[in-house]
N, C-alpha and C positions, 0 to 999 in steps of 0.2 A: 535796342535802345529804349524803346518803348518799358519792356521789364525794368530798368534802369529808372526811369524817372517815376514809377510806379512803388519802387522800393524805399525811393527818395521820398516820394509824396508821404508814404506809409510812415517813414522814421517822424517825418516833421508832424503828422499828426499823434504818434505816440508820444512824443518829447514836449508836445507843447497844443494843448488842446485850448484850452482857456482862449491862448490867445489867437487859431482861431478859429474859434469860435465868436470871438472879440471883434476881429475884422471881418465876418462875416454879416457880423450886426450892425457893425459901424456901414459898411458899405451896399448892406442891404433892405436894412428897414428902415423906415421913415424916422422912429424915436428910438434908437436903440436902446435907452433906457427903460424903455417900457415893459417887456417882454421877459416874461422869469420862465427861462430853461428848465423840463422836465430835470428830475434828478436822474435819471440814466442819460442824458446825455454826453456828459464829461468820460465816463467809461465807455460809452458807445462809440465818441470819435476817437478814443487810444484802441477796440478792440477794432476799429474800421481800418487805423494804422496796420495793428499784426496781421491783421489780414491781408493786406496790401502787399506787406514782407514778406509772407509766406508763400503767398501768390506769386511774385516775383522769384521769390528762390526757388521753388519746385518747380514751376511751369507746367509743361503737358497738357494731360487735361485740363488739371483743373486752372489752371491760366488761361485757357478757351473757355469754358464754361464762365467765369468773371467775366471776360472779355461778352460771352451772349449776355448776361446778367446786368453789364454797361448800358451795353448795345440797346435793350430795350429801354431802360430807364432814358437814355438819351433818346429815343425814338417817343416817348410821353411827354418829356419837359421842350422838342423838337413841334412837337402836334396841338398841345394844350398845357402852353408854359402855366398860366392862370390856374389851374388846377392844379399841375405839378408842386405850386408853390403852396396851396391852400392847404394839401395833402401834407405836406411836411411841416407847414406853420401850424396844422392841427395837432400833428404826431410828436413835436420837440418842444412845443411852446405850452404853459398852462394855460394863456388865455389864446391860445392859436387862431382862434375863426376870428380876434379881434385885432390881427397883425394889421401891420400898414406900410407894406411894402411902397419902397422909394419908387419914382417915375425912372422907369427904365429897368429895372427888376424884370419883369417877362421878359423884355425884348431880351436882354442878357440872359439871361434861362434857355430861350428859343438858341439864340446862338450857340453857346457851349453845346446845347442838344445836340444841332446842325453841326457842328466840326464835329466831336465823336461819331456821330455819325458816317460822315464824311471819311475821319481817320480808319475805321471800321470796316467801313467799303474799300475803299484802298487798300489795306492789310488784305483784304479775303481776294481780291481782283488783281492787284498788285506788286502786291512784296509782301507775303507768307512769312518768312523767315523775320527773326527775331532781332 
């Protein structure tokens, strides 16, 4: 199931990055007009797509090794949302260390972390199978 919405997620970002990217701004920085997108961003969330597809069709390893490579990322934005954000809003944005993330941005960082997480442990303790 999990492969399944992972393929999904992967198509919607290959077909339609812009927007979003779009509601990602709208919903998470304070002015989202503010903020001018590095230029490898728009190929970065289409090649995050195929990668998602590809992950999902093959599985095996390398669907586990994504799944660690989650896993930690969700164990950072889980521990120290505040920097998680800083680190990305430096890495996608031209003026990134001057973003102005919305009230409520970490707490929601923290959380998604905490269910991956969550999801993660359950898979490996739980229900293994796909």
């Amino acid at each position: 199931m999990l492969r399944l919405l992972l393929a999904l997620g992967g198509f919607v970002l290959v077909v339609a990055p812009d927007r979003i990217r779009s509601a990602y701004e709208r919903h998470l920085i304070a002015d989202p007009d503010e903020p001018t997108a590095r230029s490898w961003v728009r190929p970065y969330i289409r090649a995050e797509g195929v990668a998602a597809i590809m992950v999902a069709a093959i599985g095996g390893r390398l669907y586990r090794v994504a799944l660690w490579v989650v896993g930690a990322a969700s164990v950072v934005a889980l521990a120290v949302p505040r920097t998680y954000l800083t680190v990305a809003g430096e890495l996608a944005y031209e003026d990134g260390t001057e973003l102005q993330w919305r009230e409520g941005t970490a707490t929601a960082v923290r959380v998604l972390g905490g269910v991956l997480v969550a999801v993660g442990v359950f898979r490996r303790h739980g229900n293994p199978a796909d």
